[in-house]
C-alpha positions, -999 to 999 in steps of 0.1 A, spaced: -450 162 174 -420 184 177 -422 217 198 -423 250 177 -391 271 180 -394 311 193 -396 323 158 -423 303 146 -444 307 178 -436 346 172 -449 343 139 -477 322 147 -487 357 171 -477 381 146 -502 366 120 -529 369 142 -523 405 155 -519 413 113 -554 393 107 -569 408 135 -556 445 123 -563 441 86 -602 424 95 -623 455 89 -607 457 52 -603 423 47 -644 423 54 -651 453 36 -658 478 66 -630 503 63 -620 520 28 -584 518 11 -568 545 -14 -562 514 -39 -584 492 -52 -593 460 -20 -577 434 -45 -547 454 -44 -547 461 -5 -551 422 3 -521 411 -23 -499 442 0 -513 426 29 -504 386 17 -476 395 9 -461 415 39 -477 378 56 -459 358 32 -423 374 31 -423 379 67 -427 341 79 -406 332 53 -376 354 67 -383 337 103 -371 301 86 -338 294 103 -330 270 75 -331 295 48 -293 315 42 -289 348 53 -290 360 22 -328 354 17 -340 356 50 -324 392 45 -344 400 17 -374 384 25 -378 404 55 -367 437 39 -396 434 10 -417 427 42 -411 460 58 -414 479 23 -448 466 20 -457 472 51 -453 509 47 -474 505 17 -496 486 36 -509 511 66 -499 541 37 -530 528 17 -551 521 44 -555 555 65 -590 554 77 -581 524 99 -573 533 133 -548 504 144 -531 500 112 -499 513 124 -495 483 148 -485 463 124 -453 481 119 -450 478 158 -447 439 149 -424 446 116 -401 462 142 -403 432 173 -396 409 147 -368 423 135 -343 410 160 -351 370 149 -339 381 120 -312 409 119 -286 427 142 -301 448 168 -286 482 147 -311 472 122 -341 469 144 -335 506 156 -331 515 119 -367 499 111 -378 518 140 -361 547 126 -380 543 90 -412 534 102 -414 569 124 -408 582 90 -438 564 74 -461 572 104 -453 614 98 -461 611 62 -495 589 75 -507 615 101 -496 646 75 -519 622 48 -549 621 75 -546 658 86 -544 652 119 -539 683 143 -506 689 154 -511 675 188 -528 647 175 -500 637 153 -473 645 178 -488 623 207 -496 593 178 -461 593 164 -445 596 202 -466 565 211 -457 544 183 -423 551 185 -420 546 218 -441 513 214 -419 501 187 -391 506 210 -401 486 240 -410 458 214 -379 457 199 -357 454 232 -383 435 248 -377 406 216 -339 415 222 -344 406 258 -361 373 249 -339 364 223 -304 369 242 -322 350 269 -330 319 252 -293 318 236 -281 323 273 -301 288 286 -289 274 251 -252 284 261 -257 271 297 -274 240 287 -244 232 259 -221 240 290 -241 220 315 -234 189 287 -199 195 283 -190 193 322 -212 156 327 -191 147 297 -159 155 313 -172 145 344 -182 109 329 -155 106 312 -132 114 347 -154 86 364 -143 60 340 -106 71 341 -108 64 380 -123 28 372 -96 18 347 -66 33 374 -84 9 402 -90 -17 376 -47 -18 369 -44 -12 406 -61 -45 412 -41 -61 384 -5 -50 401 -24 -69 430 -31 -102 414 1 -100 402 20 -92 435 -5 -111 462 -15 -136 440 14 -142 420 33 -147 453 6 -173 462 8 -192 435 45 -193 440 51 -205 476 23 -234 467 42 -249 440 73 -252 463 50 -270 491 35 -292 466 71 -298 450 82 -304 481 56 -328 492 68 -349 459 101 -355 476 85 -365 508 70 -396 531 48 -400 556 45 -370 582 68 -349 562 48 -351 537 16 -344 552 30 -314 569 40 -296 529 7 -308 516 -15 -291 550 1 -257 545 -2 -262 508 -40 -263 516 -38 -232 535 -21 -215 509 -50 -228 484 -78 -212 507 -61 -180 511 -54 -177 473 -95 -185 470 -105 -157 493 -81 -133 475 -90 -147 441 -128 -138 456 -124 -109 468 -102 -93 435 -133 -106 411 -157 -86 434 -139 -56 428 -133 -58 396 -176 -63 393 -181 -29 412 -153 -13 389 -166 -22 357 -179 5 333 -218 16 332 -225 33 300 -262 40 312 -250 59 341 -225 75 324 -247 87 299 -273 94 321 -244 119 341 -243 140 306 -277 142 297 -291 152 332 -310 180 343 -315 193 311 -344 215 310 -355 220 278 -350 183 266 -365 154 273 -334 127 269 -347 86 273 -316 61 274 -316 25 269 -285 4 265 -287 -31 259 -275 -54 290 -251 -73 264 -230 -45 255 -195 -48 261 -174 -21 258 -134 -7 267 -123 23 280 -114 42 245 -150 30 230 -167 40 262 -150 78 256 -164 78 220 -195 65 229 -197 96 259 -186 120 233 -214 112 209 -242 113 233 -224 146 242 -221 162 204 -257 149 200 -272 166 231 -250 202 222 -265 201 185 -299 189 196 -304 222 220 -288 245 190 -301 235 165 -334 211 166 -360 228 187 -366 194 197 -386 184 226 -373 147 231 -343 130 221 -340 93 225 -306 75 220 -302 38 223 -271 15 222 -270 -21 213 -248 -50 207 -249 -67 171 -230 -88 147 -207 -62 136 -200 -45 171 -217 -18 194 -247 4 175 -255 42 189 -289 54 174 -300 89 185 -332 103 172 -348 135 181 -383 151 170 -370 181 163 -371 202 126 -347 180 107 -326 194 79 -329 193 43 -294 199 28 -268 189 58 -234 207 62 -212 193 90 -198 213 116 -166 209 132 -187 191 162 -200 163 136 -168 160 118 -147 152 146 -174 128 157 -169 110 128 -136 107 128 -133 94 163 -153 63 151 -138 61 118 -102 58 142 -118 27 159 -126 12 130 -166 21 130 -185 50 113 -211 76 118 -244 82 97 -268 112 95 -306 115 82 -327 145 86 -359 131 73 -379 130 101 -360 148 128 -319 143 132 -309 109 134 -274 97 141 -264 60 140 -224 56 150 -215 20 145 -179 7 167 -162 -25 160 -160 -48 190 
């Protein structure tokens, strides 16, 4: 099950603070100025419009009007309902919620409006002057501290999505830097083999050539410091193999350097132990995982993100799923375009499904 994102758990509250406000009509213990029918479909349908407006899938464009016929009836809403007390608190949650949806300027313009609707509620109730001065001045002061309060939230959670996104792009560089030091040791140690051993191999064909064109103790003496020669290569030979074991790549650590300390996502690697990689696939590999990881904390509200790497017929297989909110109708990015390209350059490809969270499958010739 996939964790909900801030604006559904903010709506989740918000329809419970409206049910809870709207209870004694809904049950028939407080009087309306329209008919009750006509109240509840007001009431359904502020409900309605405004989750729909907190749906990060939707286009501006909707989500914009959705949430602006939320605050109209909203007015009409506590407008037709004076005789209840706590009715007004629901435009104190029209105006917190504002900010998952539009700029701040438009928040303090709800605000703005709704002060407007709560004068022409407490001139509709004849309250005393005091009355109605200390009501209004509460609410709009209530509708305030919401509505910076949400601001507060919501710049916050875009700074740890920012930091996170950052946090993945310096392991990447990072693991990417690791692997550039392996392959400069890894031709270090071939100028090696080709100087020490090379050399090696050179003065032993001389002694045994030598040894050819020799009897007895003469002979013997070539073939004994060919031997010496031989054991020395062997030791060097040896030694050159062991290094080159310690330098060869790791994609699980190196993938494990991107994804760590994340803390918002859950990330679980496995990479099979046949997988053979070079240095240019290892770097499209690492920038996968990395693209994956920076669109899973934009975009999924995911919770877990599993990405597994195996070795088939065709080459090296990269499968990343999350349980996150999927997509419907996909539009690449710049981030998933150039991903695909970079595998499309090897020779591989990249696929996408948003079914059941975002999967990616990039597939690299080996």
């Amino acid at each position: 099950m996939r964790r909900l994102g801030t604006e559904e758990w903010s709506g989740l509250a918000m329809l419970v603070v409206a049910l809870a406000l709207a209870g004694p009509v809904l049950f028939g213990h407080a009087a309306t100025s329209v008919p009750r029918a006509w109240w509840i479909a007001l009431f359904v349908l502020v409900m309605v419009t405004l989750l729909g407006a907190l749906v990060r899938e939707r286009a501006d464009l909707v989500r914009h009007a959705l949430f602006g016929t939320a605050v109209v009836a909203s007015w009409a809403v506590v407008l037709t309902a004076p005789q209840v007390g706590l009715m007004p608190v629901l435009l104190v949650v029209i105006a917190s919620v504002s900010v998952y949806v539009a700029p701040l300027r438009v928040g303090f313009v709800v605000v703005g409006l709704n002060t407007v609707v709560l004068v022409v509620l407490v001139i509709q109730r004849g309250d005393g002057l005091a009355d109605a001065l200390v009501g209004v001045g509460f609410y709009l002061l209530i509708q305030l501290a919401t509505l910076l309060s949400s601001m507060t939230l919501v710049r916050e959670q875009r700074l740890r999505r920012e930091l996170s996104q950052a946090h993945v792009d310096l392991r990447a560089a990072s693991a990417l830097l690791t692997e550039s030091a392996r392959t400069a040791e890894r031709l270090r140690i071939s100028r090696d083999l080709h100087d020490l051993i090379g050399h090696q191999l050179t003065v032993l064909t001389l002694e045994l050539e030598a040894a050819r064109h020799r009897d007895g103790a003469q002979a013997r003496d070539h073939v004994e410091r060919a031997n010496r020669v031989a054991r020395d290569l062997l030791a060097d030979v040896r030694t050159t193999v062991g290094e080159l074991r310690t330098a060869s790549s790791d994609l699980t650590e190196a993938f494990r350097q991107v994804v760590r300390d994340l803390p918002d996502l859950d990330v679980s690697i496995d990479v099979g132990p046949d997988v053979q990689v070079d240095e240019e696939q290892t770097a499209a590999l690492v920038r996968a995982v990395q693209e994956i990881v920076t669109n899973t904390l934009r975009h999924a509200d995911a919770s877990a993100l599993r990405i597994d790497v195996a070795a088939g017929q065709d080459g090296v297989v990269l499968t990343a799923l999350d349980d996150g909110r999927g997509f419907r109708e996909l539009v690449p990015g710049n981030g998933l375009r150039g991903l695909a390209e970079r595998f499309e350059a090897l020779g591989g490809g990249v696929e996408f499904d948003g079914a059941a969270g975002f999967r990616v499958t990039a597939r690299v010739p080996t």
